[in-house]
C-alpha positions as CSV (number, residue, x, y, z in Angstrom):
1,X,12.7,-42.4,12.4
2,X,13.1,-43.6,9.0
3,X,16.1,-42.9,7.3
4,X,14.5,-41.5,3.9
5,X,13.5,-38.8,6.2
6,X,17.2,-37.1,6.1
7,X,18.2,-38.0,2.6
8,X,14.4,-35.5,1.9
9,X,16.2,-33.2,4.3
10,X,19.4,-32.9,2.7
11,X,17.3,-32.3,-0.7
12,X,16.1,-29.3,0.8
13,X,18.9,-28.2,2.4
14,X,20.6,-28.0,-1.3
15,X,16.9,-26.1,-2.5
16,X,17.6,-23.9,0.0
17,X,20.8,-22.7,-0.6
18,X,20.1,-21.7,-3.9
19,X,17.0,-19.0,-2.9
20,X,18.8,-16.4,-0.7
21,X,22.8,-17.0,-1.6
22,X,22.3,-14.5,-4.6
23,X,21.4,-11.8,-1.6
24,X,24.8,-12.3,0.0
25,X,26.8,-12.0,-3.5
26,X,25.0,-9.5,-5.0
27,X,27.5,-6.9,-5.7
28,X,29.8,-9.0,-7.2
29,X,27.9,-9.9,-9.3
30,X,26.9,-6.8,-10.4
31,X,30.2,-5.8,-11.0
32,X,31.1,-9.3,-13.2
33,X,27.6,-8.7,-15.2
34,X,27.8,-5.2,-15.1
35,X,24.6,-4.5,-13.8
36,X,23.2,-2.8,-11.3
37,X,22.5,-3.7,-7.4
38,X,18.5,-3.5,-7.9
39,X,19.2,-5.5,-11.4
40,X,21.1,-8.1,-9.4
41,X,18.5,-8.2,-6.4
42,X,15.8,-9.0,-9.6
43,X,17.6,-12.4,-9.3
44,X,15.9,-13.0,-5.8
45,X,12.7,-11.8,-7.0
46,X,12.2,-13.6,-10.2
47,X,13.4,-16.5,-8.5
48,X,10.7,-16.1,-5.5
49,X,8.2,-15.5,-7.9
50,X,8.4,-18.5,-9.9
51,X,8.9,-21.0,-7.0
52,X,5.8,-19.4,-5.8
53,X,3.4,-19.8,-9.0
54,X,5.3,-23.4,-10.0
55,X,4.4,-25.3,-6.6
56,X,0.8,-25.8,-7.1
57,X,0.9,-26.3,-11.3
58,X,3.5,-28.2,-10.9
59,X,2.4,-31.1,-8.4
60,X,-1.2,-30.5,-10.3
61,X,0.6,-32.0,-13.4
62,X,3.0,-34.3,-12.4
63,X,0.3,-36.2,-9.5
64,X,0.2,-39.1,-11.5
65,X,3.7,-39.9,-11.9
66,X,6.0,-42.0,-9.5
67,X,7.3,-39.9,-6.1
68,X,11.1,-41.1,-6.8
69,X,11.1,-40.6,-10.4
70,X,9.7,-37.2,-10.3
71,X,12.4,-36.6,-7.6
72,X,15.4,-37.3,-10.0
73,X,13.9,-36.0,-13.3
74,X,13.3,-32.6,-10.6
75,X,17.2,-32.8,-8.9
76,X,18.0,-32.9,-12.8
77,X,16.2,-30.3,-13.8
78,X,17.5,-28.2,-10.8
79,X,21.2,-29.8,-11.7
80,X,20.6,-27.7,-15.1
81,X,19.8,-24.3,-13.7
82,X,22.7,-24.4,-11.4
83,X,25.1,-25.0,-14.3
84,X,23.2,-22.4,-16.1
85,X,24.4,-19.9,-13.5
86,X,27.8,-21.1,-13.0
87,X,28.3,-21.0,-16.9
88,X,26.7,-17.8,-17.3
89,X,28.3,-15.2,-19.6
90,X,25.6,-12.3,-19.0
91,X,22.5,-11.5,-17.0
92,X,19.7,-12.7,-19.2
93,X,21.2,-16.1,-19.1
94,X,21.5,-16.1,-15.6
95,X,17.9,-15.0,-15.4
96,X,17.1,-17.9,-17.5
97,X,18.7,-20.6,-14.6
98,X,17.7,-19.0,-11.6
99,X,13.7,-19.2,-13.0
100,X,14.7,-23.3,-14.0
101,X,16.1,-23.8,-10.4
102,X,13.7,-21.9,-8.8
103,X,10.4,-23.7,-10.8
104,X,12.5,-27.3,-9.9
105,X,13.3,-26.2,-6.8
106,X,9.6,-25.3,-5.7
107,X,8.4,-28.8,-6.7
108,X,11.0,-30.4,-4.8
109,X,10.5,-28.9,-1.8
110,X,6.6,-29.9,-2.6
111,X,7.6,-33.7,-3.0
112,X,9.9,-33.5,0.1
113,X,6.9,-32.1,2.4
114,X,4.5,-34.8,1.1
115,X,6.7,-37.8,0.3
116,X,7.3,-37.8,4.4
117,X,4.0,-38.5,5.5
118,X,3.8,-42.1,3.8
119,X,7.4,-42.9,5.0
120,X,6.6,-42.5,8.6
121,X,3.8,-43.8,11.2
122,X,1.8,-41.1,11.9
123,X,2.5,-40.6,15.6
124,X,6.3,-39.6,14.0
125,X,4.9,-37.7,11.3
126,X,4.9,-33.9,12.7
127,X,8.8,-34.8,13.6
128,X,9.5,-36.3,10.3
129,X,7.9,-32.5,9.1
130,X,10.1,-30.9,11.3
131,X,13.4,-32.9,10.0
132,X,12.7,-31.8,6.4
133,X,12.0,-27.9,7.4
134,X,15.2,-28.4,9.6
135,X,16.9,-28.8,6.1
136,X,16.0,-25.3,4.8
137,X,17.1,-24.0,8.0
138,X,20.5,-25.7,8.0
139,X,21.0,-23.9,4.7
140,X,20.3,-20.4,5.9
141,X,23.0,-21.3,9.0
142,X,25.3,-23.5,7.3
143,X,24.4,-23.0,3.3
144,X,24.6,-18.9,2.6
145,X,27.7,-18.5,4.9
146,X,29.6,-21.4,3.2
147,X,28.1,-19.6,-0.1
148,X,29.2,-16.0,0.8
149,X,33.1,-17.3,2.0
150,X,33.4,-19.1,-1.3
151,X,31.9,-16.3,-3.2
152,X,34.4,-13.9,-1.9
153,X,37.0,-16.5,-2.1
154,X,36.7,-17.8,-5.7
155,X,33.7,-15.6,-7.1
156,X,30.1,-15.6,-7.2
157,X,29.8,-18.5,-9.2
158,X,31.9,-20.6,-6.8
159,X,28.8,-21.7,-4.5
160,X,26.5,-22.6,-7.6
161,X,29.6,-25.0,-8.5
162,X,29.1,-26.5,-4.9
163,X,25.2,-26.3,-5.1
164,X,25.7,-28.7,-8.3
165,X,27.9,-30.8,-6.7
166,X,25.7,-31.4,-3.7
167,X,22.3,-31.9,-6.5
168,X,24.4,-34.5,-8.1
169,X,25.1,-36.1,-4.7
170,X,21.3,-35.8,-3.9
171,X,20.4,-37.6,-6.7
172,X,22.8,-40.8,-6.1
173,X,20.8,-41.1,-2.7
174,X,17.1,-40.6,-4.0
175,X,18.6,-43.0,-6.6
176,X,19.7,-46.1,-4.1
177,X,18.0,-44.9,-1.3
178,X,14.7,-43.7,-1.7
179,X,12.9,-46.5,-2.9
180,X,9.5,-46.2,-5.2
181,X,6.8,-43.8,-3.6
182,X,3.2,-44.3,-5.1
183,X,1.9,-41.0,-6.4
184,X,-1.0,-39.2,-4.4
185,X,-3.9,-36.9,-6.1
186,X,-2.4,-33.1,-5.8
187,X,-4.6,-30.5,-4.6
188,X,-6.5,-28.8,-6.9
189,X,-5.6,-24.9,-7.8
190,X,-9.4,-24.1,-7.7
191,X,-9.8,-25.6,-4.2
192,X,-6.9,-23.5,-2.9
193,X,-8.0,-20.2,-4.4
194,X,-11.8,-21.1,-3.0
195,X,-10.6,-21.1,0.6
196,X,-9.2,-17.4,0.5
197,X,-13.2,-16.8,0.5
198,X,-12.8,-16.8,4.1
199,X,-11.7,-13.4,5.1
200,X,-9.6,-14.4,8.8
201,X,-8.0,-17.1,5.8
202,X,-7.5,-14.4,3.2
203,X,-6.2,-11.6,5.4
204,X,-3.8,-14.3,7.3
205,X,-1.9,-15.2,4.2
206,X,-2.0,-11.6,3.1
207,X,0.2,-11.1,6.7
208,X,2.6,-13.2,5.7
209,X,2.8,-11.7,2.4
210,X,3.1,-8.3,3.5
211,X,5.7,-9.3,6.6
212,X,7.9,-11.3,4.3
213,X,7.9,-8.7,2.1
214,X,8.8,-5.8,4.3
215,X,11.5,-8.5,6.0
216,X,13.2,-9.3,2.6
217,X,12.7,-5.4,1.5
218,X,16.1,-5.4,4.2
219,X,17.0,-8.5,4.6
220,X,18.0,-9.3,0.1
221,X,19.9,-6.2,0.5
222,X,22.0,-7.2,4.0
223,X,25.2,-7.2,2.1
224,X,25.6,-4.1,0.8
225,X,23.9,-2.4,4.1
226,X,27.1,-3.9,5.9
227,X,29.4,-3.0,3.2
228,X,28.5,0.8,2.6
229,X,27.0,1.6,5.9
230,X,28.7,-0.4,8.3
231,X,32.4,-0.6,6.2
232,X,32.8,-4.3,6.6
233,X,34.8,-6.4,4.4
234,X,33.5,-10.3,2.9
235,X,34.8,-12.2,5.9
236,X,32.9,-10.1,8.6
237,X,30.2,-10.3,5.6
238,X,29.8,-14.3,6.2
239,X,30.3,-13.9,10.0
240,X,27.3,-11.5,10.4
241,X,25.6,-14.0,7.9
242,X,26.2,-17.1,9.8
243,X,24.9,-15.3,13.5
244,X,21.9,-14.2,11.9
245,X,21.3,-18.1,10.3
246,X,22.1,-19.2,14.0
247,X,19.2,-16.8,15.7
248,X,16.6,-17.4,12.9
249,X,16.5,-21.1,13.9
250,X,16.9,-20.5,17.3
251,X,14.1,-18.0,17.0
252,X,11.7,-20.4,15.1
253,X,11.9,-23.2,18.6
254,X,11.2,-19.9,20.0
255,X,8.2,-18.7,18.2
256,X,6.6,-22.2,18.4
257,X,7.2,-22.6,22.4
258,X,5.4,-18.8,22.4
259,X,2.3,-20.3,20.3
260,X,2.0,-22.6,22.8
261,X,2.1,-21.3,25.6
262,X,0.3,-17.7,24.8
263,X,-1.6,-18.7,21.6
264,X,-0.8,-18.3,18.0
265,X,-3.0,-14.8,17.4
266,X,-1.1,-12.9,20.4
267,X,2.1,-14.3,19.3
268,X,1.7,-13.6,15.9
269,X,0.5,-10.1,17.1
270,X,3.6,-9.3,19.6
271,X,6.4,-10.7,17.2
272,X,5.2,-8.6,14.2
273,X,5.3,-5.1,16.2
274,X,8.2,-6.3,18.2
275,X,9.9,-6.7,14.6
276,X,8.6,-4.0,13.2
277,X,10.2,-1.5,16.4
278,X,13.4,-3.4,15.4
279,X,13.7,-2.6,11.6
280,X,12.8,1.3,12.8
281,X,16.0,1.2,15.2
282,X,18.7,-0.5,12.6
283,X,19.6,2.6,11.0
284,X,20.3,4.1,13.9
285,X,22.8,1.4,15.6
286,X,25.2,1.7,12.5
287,X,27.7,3.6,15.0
288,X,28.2,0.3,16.8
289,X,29.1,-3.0,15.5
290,X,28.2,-4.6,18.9
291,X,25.1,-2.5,19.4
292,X,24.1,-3.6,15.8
293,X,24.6,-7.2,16.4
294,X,22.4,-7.3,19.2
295,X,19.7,-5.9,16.9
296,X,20.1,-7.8,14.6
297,X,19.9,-10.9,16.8
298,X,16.8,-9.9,17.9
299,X,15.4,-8.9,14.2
300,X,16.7,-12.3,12.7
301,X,15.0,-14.1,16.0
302,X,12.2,-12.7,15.5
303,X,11.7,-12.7,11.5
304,X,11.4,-17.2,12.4
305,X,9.6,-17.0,15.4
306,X,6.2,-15.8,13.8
307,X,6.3,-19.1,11.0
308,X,5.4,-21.7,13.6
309,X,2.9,-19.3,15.2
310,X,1.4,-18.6,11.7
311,X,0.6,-22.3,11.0
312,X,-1.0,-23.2,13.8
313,X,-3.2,-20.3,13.6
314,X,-3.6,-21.4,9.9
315,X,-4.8,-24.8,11.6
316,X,-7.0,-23.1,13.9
317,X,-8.8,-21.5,11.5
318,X,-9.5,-23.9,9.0
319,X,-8.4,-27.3,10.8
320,X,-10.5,-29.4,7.8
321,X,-8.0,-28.3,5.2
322,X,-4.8,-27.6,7.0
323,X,-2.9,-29.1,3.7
324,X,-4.0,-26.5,1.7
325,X,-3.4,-23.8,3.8
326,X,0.2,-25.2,4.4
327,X,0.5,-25.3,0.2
328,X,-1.2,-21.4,0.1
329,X,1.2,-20.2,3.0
330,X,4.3,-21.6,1.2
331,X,3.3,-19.1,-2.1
332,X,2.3,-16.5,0.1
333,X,5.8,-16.9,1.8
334,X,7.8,-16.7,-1.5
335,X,5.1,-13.9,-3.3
336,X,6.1,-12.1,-0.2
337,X,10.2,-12.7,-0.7
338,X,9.2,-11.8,-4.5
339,X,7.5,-8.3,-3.3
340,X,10.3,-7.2,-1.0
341,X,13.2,-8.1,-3.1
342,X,11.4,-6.3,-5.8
343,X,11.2,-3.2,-3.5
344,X,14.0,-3.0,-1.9
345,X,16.0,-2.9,-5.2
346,X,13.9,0.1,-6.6
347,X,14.5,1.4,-2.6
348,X,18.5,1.0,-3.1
349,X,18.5,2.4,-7.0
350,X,16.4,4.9,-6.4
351,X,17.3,5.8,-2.9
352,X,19.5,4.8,-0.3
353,X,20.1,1.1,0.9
354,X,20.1,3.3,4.5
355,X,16.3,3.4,3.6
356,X,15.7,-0.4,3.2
357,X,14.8,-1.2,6.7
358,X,12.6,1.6,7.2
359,X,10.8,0.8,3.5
360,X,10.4,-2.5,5.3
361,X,9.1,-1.4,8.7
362,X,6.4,0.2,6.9
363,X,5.3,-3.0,5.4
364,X,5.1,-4.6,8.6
365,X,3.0,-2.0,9.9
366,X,0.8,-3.0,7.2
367,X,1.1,-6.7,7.9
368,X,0.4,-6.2,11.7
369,X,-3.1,-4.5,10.3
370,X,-3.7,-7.3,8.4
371,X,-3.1,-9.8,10.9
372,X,-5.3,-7.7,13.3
373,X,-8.8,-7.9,10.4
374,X,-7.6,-11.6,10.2
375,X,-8.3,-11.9,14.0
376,X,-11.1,-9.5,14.3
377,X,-14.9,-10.9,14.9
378,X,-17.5,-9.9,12.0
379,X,-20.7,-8.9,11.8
380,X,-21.8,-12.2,10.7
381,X,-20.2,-15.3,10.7
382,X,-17.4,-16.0,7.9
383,X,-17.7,-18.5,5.7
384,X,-16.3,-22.1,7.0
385,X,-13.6,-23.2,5.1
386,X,-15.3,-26.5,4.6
387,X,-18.0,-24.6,2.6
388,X,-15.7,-22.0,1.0
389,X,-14.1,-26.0,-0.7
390,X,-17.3,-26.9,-1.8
């Protein structure tokens, strides 16, 4: 394996520290900003929104410029929002660097996903992929509860001080390490939005809009859920944190040994109601730490296991122009984290954070319909997604 491969995967393991961490630390930073816990979940969202609309522009404009370069100018760009938020004095300049590190962030993750293919022989290339996506899932076990201990250690801004440390760290390897990487033509934004012609295309990346939605509708608001339902303090916090990071991954070898073996459609179609039963039965374990850990297990298991099983259906479905589906799926993922975080802070201002995981059940009820027309034979024969490109 070529060695490139981790320095792209510690590159995303930084991006993807920076997503989620606000999730675990968002009451204290409402209290420091004086905001609310919706107005501080508004971080998550705004940041999942513009990683998800910056992708695609992004690598659209910059195609013609050298792989490394863009890499540093990128990790500098994403240096400067993280010292944004650590210098922060109020909300709307925190706003400010979460929407630079999130629009930086999205392209980096871009370049990392398809810098690897020319690094590797193609016989290594889906395991290259796999080292890179490994990244983002070492942040979300190691990352978030390194994040939440220093948060409730030193203060909020305490990880984004570590986050910049590990950029600038990143950018010394990409700068002695990476070596030059010819540019490739991005996808068009035209061609991506002309495959959603294909309804079983369309309604697939609406499920994973509408599951990672309902998901995050819970999930952006864990912290307070264990703080004023289950009356933990910051260390159980990071413990709870770093069991769920250990089952998502877990659950995501899982999810793609189910595909396999039973097929992505009733894979995808047994993990989302199988989810969806779990985030019905949360509120309803609170009595119990243990019984609510086992849940939760299961629910965090589960939440990974559908992403391998959704990309090979993805490939099933339109096998011609698997890149772009890969590109569309990655928006759809983060419009999805936008929606929920969205909702589940109107949910937790307007309601009860006791609410947030039945909110989101609902939304996976919806999601499991969706995945259920993207399955389901028409009348006539959909459009192919080579002629939906034309």
């Amino acid at each position: 394996m070529n060695k490139r491969v981790y320095l792209l995967a510690i590159v995303s393991f930084v991006v993807g520290m920076v997503e989620l961490i606000i999730g675990g630390l968002l009451d204290l930073v409402a209290n420091d900003l004086e905001v609310s816990l919706g107005q501080a979940g508004f971080l998550m969202t705004v940041f999942s929104l513009a990683f998800a609309i910056a992708a695609p522009i992004l690598l659209t404009v910059t195609q013609k410029v050298d792989r490394k370069r863009l890499t540093l100018i990128t990790l500098a760009v994403f240096l400067l929002g993280n010292v944004i938020a650590v210098f922060s004095i109020n909300y709307s300049i925190l706003l400010v660097g979460r929407i630079i590190s999130a629009s930086s962030g999205s392209l980096l993750i871009a370049l990392c996903l398809t810098m690897v293919p020319s690094l590797v022989d193609e016989k290594y290339r889906a395991r290259a992929l796999s080292v890179v996506f490994m990244g983002v899932g070492a942040s979300l076990v190691l990352g978030i509860p390194i994040g939440l201990m220093l948060g409730n250690a030193f203060g909020w801004r305490a990880p984004f001080v570590l986050i910049s440390i590990l950029t600038i760290i990143s950018m010394a390897g990409v700068h002695f390490f990476l070596g030059s990487i010819p540019p490739k033509p991005a996808i068009p934004i035209g061609m991506l939005l002309r495959t959603l012609k294909n309804r079983k295309i369309l309604f697939a990346q609406l499920t994973s809009i509408i599951f990672l939605a309902g998901y995050l509708t819970f999930y952006g608001y864990l912290t307070p859920f264990l703080k004023m339902k289950m009356g933990l303090d910051g260390t159980w916090v990071s413990i709870v944190y770093l069991i769920f990071g250990v089952a998502a991954v877990a659950g995501g070898g899982i999810g793609g040994m189910l595909a396999d073996r039973f097929g992505p459609k009733t894979t995808i179609l047994s993990v989302i109601s199988i989810f969806g039963v779990s985030m019905f039965l949360i509120p309803i374990t609170t009595f119990s730490l243990p019984v609510f850990l086992i849940l939760l297990v299961i629910y965090s298991m589960l939440s990974w296991a559908i992403t391998p099983a959704m990309q090979s259906f993805l490939i099933e479905l339109s096998p011609e122009a698997s890149d772009i589906q890969q590109t569309l799926n990655n928006s759809a993922v983060h419009t999805g984290i936008a929606l929920g975080s969205m909702i589940g802070g109107i949910v937790i201002e307007q309601a009860s954070v006791e609410l947030n995981p039945i909110i989101g059940g609902v939304f996976i009820i919806i999601a499991l319909m969706t995945a259920f027309l993207s399955m389901a034979k028409s009348g006539r024969e959909d459009y192919s997604s080579q002629e939906t490109m034309k």
